[in-house]
C-alpha positions in Angstrom: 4.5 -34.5 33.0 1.8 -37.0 34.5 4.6 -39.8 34.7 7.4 -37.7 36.0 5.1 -36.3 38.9 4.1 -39.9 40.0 7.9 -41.3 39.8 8.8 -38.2 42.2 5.8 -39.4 44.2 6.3 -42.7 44.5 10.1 -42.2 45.8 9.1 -39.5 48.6 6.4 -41.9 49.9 8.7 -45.0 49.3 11.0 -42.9 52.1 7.8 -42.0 54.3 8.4 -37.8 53.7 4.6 -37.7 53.5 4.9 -33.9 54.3 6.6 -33.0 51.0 4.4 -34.5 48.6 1.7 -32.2 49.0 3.5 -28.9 48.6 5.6 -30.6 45.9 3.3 -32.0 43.7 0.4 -28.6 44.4 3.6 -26.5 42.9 4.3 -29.2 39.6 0.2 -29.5 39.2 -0.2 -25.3 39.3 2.8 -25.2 37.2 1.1 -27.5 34.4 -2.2 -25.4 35.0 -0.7 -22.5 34.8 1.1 -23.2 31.0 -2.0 -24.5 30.2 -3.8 -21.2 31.1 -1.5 -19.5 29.2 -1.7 -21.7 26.4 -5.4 -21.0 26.4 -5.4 -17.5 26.7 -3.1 -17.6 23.7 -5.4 -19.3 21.7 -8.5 -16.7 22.3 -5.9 -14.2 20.6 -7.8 -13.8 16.6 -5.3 -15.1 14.6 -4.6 -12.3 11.9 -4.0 -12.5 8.0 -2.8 -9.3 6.4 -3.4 -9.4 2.6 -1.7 -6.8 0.6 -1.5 -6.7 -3.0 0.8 -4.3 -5.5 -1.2 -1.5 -6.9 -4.9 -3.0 -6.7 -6.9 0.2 -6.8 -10.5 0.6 -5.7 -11.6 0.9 -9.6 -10.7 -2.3 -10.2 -13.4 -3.6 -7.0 -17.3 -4.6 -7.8 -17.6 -3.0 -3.8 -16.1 0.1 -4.5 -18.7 1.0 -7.6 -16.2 2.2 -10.2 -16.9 1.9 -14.0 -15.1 -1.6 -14.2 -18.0 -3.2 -11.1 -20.2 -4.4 -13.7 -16.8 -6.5 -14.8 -17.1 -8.5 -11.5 -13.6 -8.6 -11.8 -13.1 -9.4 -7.5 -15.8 -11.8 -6.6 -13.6 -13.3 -3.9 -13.2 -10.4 -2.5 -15.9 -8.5 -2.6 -17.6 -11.3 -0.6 -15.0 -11.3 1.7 -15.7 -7.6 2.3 -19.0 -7.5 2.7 -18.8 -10.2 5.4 -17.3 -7.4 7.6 -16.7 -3.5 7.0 -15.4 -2.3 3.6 -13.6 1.8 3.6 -14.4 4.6 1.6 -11.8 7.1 2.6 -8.7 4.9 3.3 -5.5 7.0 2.0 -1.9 6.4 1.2 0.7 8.5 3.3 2.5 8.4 -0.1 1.9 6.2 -2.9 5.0 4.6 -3.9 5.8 1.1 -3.0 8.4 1.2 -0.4 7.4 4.9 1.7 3.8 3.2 2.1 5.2 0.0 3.3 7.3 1.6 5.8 4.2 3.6 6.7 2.9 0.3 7.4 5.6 -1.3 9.4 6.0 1.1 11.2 2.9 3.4 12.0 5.3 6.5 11.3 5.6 9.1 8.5 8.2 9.5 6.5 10.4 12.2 8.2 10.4 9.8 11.0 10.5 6.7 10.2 13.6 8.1 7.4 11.7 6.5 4.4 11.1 9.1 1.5 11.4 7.2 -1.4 12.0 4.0 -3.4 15.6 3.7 -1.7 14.6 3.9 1.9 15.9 1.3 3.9 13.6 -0.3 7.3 16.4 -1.6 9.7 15.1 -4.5 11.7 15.1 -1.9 15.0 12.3 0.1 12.9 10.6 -3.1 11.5 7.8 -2.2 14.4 5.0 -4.1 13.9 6.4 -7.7 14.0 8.5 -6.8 16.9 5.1 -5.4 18.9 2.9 -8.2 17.7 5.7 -10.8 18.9 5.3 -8.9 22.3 1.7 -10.2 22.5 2.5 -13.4 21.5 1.7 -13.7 18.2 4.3 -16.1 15.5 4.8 -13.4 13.0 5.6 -14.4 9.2 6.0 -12.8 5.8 5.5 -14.2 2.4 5.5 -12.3 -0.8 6.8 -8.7 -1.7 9.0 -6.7 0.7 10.8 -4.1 -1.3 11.9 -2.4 2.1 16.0 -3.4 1.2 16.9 -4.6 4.5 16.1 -8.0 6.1 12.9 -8.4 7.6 14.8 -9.7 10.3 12.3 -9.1 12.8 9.3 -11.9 11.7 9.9 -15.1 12.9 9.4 -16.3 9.6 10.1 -14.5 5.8 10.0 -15.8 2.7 10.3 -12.8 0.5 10.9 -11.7 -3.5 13.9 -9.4 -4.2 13.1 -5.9 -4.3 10.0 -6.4 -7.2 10.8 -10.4 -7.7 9.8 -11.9 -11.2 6.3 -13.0 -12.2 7.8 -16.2 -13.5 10.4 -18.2 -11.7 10.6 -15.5 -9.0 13.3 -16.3 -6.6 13.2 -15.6 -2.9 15.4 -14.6 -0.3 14.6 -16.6 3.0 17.1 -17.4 6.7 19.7 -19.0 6.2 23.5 -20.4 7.1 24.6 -17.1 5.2 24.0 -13.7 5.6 21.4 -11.7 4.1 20.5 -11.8 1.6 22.4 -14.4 0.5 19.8 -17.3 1.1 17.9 -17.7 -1.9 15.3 -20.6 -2.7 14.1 -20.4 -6.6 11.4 -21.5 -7.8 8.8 -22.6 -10.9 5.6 -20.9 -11.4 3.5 -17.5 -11.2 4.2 -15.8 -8.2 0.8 -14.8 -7.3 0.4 -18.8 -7.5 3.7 -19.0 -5.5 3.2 -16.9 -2.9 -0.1 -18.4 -1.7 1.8 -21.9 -1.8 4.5 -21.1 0.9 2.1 -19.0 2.8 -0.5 -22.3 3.3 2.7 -24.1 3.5 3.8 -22.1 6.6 0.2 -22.1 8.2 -0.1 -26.0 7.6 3.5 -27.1 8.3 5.7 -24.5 9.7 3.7 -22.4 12.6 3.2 -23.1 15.9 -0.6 -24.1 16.1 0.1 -23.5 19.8 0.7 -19.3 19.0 -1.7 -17.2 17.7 -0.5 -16.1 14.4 0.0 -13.2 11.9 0.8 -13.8 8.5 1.7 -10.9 6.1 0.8 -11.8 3.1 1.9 -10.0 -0.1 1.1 -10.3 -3.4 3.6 -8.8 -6.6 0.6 -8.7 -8.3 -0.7 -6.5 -10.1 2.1 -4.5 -10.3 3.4 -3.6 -13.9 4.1 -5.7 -16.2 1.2 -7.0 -15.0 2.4 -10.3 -16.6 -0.4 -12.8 -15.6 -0.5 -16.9 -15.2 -1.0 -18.2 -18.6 -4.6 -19.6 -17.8 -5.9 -16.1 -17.8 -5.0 -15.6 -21.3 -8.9 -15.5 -22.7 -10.1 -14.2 -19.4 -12.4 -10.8 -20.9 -11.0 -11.7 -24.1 -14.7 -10.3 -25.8 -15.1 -8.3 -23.0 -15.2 -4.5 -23.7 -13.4 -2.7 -20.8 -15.4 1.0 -19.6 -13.0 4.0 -20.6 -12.7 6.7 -18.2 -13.8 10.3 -19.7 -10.9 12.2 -18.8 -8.8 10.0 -20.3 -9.7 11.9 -23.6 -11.0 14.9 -22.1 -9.1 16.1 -19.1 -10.9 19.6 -18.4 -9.9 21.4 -16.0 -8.0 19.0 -14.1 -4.6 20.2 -13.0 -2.2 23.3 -13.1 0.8 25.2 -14.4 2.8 22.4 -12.4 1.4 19.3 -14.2 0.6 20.8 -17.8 2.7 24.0 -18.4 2.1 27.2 -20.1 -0.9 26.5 -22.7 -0.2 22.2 -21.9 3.5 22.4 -22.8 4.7 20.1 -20.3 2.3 17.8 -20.4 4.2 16.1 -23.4 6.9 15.0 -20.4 4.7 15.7 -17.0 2.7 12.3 -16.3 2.8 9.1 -17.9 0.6 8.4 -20.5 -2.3 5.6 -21.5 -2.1 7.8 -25.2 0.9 8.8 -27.2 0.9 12.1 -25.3 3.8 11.8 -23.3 7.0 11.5 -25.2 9.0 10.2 -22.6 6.9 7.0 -21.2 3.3 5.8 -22.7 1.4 2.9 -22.0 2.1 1.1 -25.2 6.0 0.9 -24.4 5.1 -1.3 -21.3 2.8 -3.9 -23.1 3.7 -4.7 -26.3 7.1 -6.9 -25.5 7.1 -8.3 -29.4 6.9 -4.6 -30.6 9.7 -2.3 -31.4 8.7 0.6 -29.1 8.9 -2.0 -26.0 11.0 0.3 -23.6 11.9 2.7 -25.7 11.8 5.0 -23.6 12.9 8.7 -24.3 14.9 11.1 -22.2 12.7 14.6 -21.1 16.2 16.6 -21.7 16.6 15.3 -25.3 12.9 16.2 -26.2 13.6 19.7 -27.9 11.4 22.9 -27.2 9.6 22.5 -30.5 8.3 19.0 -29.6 6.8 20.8 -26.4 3.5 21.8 -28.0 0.1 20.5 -27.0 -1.1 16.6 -28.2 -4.3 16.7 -30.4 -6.4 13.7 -29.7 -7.4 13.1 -33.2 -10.0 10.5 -34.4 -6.8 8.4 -35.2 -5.3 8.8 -31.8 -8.6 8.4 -30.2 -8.6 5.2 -31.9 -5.0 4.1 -31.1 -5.5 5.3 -27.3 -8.6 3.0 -27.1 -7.1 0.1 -28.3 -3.4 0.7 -25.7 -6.4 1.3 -22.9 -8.2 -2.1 -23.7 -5.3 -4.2 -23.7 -3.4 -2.3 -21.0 -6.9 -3.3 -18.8 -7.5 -6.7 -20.1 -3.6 -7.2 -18.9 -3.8 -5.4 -15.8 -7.2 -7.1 -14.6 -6.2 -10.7 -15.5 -3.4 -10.1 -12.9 -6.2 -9.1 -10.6 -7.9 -11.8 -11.5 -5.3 -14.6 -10.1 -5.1 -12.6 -6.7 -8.8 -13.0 -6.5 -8.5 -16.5 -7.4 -5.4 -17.3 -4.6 -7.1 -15.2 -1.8 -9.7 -18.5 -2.1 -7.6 -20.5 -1.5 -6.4 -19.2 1.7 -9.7 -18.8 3.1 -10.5 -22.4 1.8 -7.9 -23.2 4.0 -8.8 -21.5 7.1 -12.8 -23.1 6.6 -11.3 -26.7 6.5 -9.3 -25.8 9.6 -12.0 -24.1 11.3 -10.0 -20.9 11.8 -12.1 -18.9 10.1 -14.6 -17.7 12.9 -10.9 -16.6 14.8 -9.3 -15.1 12.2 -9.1 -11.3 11.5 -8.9 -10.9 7.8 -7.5 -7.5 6.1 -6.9 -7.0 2.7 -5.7 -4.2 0.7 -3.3 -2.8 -1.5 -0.3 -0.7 -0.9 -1.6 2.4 -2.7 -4.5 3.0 -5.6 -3.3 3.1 -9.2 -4.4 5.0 -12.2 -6.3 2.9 -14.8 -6.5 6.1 -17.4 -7.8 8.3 -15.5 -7.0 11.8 -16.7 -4.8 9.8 -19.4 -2.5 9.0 -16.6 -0.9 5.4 -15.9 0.9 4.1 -12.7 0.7 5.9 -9.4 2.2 8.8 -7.2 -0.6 11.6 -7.8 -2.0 12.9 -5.2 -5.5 12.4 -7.4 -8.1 10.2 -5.6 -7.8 6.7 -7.7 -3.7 6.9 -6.7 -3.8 7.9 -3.0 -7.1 5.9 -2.4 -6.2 2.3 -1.0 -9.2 -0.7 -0.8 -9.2 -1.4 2.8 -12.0 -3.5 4.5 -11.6 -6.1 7.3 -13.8 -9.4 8.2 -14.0 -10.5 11.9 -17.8 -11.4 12.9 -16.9 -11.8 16.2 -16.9 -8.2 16.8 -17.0 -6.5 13.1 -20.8 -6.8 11.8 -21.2 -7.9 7.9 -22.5 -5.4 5.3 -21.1 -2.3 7.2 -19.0 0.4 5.4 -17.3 3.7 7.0 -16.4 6.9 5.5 -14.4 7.8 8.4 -10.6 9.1 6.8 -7.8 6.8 7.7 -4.3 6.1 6.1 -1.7 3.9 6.1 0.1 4.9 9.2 -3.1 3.8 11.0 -2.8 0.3 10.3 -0.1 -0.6 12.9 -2.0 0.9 15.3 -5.0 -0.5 14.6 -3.3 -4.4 14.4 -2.1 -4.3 17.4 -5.1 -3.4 19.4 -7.1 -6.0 17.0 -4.1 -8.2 19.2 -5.1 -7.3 22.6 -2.3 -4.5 23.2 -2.1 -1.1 23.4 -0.7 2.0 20.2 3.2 2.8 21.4 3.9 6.1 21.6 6.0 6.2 19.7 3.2 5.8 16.8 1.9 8.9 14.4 -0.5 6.4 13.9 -4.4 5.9 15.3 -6.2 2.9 16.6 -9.6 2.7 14.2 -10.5 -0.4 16.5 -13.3 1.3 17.9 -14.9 2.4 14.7 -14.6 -1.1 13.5 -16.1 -2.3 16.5 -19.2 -0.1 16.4 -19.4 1.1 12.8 -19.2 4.6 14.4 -17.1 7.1 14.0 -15.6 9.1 17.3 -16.6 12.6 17.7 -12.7 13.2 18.0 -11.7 11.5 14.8 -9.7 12.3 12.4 -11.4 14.7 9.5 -8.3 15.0 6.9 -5.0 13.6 5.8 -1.9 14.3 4.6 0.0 13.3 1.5 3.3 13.7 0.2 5.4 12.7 -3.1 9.1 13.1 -2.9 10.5 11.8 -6.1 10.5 14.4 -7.9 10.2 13.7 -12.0 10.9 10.4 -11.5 11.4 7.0 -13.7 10.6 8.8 -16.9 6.8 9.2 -14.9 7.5 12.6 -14.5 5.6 13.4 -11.8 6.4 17.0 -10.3 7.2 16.2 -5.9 4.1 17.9 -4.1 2.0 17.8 -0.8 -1.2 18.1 0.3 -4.2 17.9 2.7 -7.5 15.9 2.0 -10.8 16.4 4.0 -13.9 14.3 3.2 -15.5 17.4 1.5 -12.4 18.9 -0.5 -8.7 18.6 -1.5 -5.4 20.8 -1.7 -2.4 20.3 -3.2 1.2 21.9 -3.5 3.2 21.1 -6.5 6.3 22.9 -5.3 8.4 21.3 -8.2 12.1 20.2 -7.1 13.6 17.2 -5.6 14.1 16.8 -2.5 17.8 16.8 -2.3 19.6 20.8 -3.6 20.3 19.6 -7.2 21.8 23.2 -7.6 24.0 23.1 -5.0 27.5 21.7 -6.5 28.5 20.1 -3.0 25.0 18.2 -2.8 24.9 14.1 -3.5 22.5 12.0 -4.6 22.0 8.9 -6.5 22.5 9.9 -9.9 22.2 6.5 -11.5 18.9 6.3 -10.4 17.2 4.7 -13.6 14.9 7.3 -15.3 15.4 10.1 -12.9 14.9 13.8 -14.5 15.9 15.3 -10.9 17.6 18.5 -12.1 14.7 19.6 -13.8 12.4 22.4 -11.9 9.1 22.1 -12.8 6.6 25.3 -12.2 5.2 25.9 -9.0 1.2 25.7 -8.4 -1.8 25.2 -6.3 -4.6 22.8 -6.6 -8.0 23.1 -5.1 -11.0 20.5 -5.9 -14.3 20.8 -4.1 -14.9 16.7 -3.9 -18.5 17.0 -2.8 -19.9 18.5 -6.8 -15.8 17.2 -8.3 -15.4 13.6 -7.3 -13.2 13.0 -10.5 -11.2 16.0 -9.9 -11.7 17.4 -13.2 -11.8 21.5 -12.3 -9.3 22.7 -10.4 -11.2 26.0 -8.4 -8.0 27.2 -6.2 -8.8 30.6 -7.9 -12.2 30.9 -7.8 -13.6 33.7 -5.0 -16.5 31.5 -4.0 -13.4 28.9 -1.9 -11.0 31.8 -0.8 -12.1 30.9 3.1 -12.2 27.5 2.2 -8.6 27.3 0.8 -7.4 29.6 3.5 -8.4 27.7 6.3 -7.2 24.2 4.7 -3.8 26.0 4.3 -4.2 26.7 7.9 -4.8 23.1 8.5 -2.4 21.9 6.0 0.7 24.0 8.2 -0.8 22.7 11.5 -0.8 18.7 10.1 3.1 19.3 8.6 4.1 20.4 12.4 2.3 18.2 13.8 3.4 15.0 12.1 7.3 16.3 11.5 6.9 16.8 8.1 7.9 20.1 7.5 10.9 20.8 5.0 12.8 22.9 7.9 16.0 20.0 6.7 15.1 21.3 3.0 16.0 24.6 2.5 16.1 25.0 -0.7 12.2 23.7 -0.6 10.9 26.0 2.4 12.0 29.2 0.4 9.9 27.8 -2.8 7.0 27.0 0.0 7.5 31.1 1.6 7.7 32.5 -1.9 3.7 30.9 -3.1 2.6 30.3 0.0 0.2 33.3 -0.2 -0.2 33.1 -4.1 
């Protein structure tokens, strides 16, 4: 620029026009200042990483104090979030991979941004985030797990497994001369190991260092199989793992809905760390040189007479114990490598010196059930699988060692992002901004006090969890189980996608309500919907819980055949 502006100097004055080289080089120099200013102004943007990772539940955390802390099983990360403010009370909108995604992307609920379930599609025109953080200048990029079907068209940069991707070997789907999702780069490897590579590859190598960036980076891990990198093999080999006590004594914990007339249904209701559940138990998903590996059963060919309760006998006390220390030696060895990889990207932004600049947020894309009331997997609307670890490091305005019990979910983060960015919630966002609470460690006298939670997939992937809805306070909890899927499987016009692998959709399962006082339950192990002392309580959370559905467009006014079930037990 410096040579070109002297060449057109040196011709004007060669020609004696001494009165255009002031104005004309003032309007080149401005015009250099002024893309410098703006390349400057770019570059006090924060940078932001966004870690994710596949079912990483707050037990499985030293910070979040379950019985597996004294495991240090995330010292990485537990570092990392006590370097800026850690979350109690951070929920899932719906805990299922691809409706909390969405949730993510898009800062919507379901009914509005048309995600229910695992085969909810997120055109690029809904893939908000990117789009809105590319407004503010930011280089956008994802690396890792997508699972939303459609391309993520709108980063500037993807590099993404197909739908769940392989541990080992995983290809990827990446732009290309073809159309999507035709592009595919394989590779050799763990994925966890993978994914960190092309992400430091992209922040070394591929991003403007001239833009601000934010990188979403998600981990498969440690999603079942929870097939880890070989040199975990002996990781907590001696180690024993801490059992959860309602995994062999569940109380009071549930209803008619999820256990059936004198615990009938819980032989098909609810996945299974024991041999309880007939359909799908923890040692079918483990045990790949066994003959019970996927051997699943189908709930309609389980006869009436098999529908009797399980006895946890000394020998299947024994036999649960043993599923439950290998499932958690598996499960936390996967954990393990994210903890290890997450290093590695913040070695890389100390070398760089982008670590002072760089917002950091990590968490995982719902909670998971390590045993807990002999469940496995996910989808309840219990506390360990609609809980999410969230916590987010940024010293320049988030102090270290704070931690906030204000309630939050997944439709918040959107907003939140892009006021971290410098711009301002659309409207067109369910979501809330928490940027102030991080900022100040307080919470607004106008926040949020409770959240809502649905689960549409109703007796689903032979987990056979009944569909249901809810509202959660910070002192208690109520849930719907109203027991049918979502689309009229009695109505013979009606379509859906019966090939959907393990579904059990045409089966009604009873109707019930759910009540747990959290301050003297925290483990949700007596349901008190009927007793007298709550009867206020529970009828001003239904009040709440009808106010939130209108609210956030998430009645079932497009579900008939659901509202009349909702009218009929309302009251009950």
């Amino acid at each position: 620029m410096k040579k070109y502006i002297l060449k057109i100097s040196e011709a004007i004055f060669t020609k004696h026009h001494y009165l255009l080289v002031i104005p004309i080089v003032f309007f080149i120099s401005c015009a250099t200042n002024a893309q410098s200013d703006v390349s400057k102004n770019s570059q006090k943007k924060p940078n932001i990483i966004y870690i994710m990772a596949d079912d990483h539940t707050t037990q499985a955390f030293g910070i979040y104090g379950s019985r597996l802390a004294q495991l240090n099983p995330t010292p990485v990360l537990d570092s990392l979030a006590r370097d800026g403010m850690i979350f109690d009370n951070a929920f899932v909108n719906n805990s299922i991979c691809v409706p909390s995604r969405a949730a993510i992307l898009t800062g919507q609920r379901a009914q509005t941004n048309g995600v229910i379930d695992l085969e909810g599609t997120l055109p690029v025109e809904k893939q908000y985030l990117p789009k809105e953080m590319s407004k503010l200048g930011y280089q956008t990029a994802l690396v890792g797990k997508w699972h939303l079907h459609d391309e993520p068209a709108a980063f500037d940069y993807y590099q993404v497994l197909p739908v769940q991707g392989k541990y080992f070997d995983p290809d990827f789907r990446v732009r290309g001369e073809k159309s999507w999702p035709q592009n595919v780069i394989k590779t050799k490897g763990h994925s966890t190991d993978i994914i960190t590579d092309i992400s430091l590859d992209w922040l070394k190598n591929k991003r403007d260092p001239n833009k601000p960036f934010f990188l979403m980076h998600h981990f498969k891990a440690p999603h079942d199989d929870f097939e880890h990198a070989p040199r975990y093999e002996d990781y907590l080999k001696n180690a024993f793992i801490p059992e959860p006590a309602s995994m062999y004594y569940n109380a009071d914990n549930g209803s008619i809905a999820t256990r059936g007339v004198h615990d009938s249904l819980t032989r098909i209701i609810g996945s299974s760390v024991s041999r309880r559940n007939l359909v799908r138990n923890q040692a079918m998903n483990i045990y790949p040189e066994k003959e019970i590996y996927k051997n699943y059963r189908d709930a309609g060919d389980i006869d009436i007479s098999e529908h009797i309760p399980f006895e946890l006998d000394a020998e299947e006390r024994k036999y649960t114990s043993a599923v439950y220390q290998d499932y958690l030696k598996k499960y936390l060895r996967a954990v393990k490598g994210v903890d290890d990889n997450v290093k590695r990207l913040l070695d890389y932004l100390e070398q760089e010196g982008l670590m002072e600049n760089t917002i950091i947020v990590y968490t995982g894309d719902q909670g998971f059930m390590l045993g807990e009331h002999d469940y496995i997997d996910k989808r309840w609307m219990y506390d360990e699988s609609m809980r999410m670890p969230f916590f987010v490091r940024y010293p320049k305005t988030i102090q270290a060692g704070t931690r906030t019990n204000a309630i939050i979910n997944n439709t918040d983060f959107a907003p939140t992002l892009i006021e971290l960015a410098g711009g301002k919630t659309p409207d067109y966002m369910q979501g809330h901004s928490f940027k102030t609470i991080l900022e100040t460690g307080k919470e607004p006298e106008d926040w949020q006090d409770a959240t809502y939670y649905r689960y549409w997939m109703h007796m689903a992937h032979k987990h056979g969890n009944p569909a249901h809805f809810g509202i959660r306070t910070k002192d208690f909890k109520l849930i719907f189980f109203y027991g049918k899927y979502w689309v009229d499987t009695e109505d013979p016009n009606a379509t859906w996608n019966k090939e959907s692998w393990g579904n059990d959709f045409k089966r009604h399962t009873p109707v019930a309500w759910e009540f747990y006082d959290l301050r003297n339950d925290p483990y949700e192990m007596n349901n008190a919907y009927d007793d007298p002392y709550y009867k206020e309580i529970i009828s001003n959370l239904k009040i709440r819980l009808k106010d939130l559905r209108e609210e956030l467009n998430e009645t079932d006014k497009n579900y008939p055949h659901i509202q009349k079930i909702i009218d009929e037990h309302w009251e009950n």
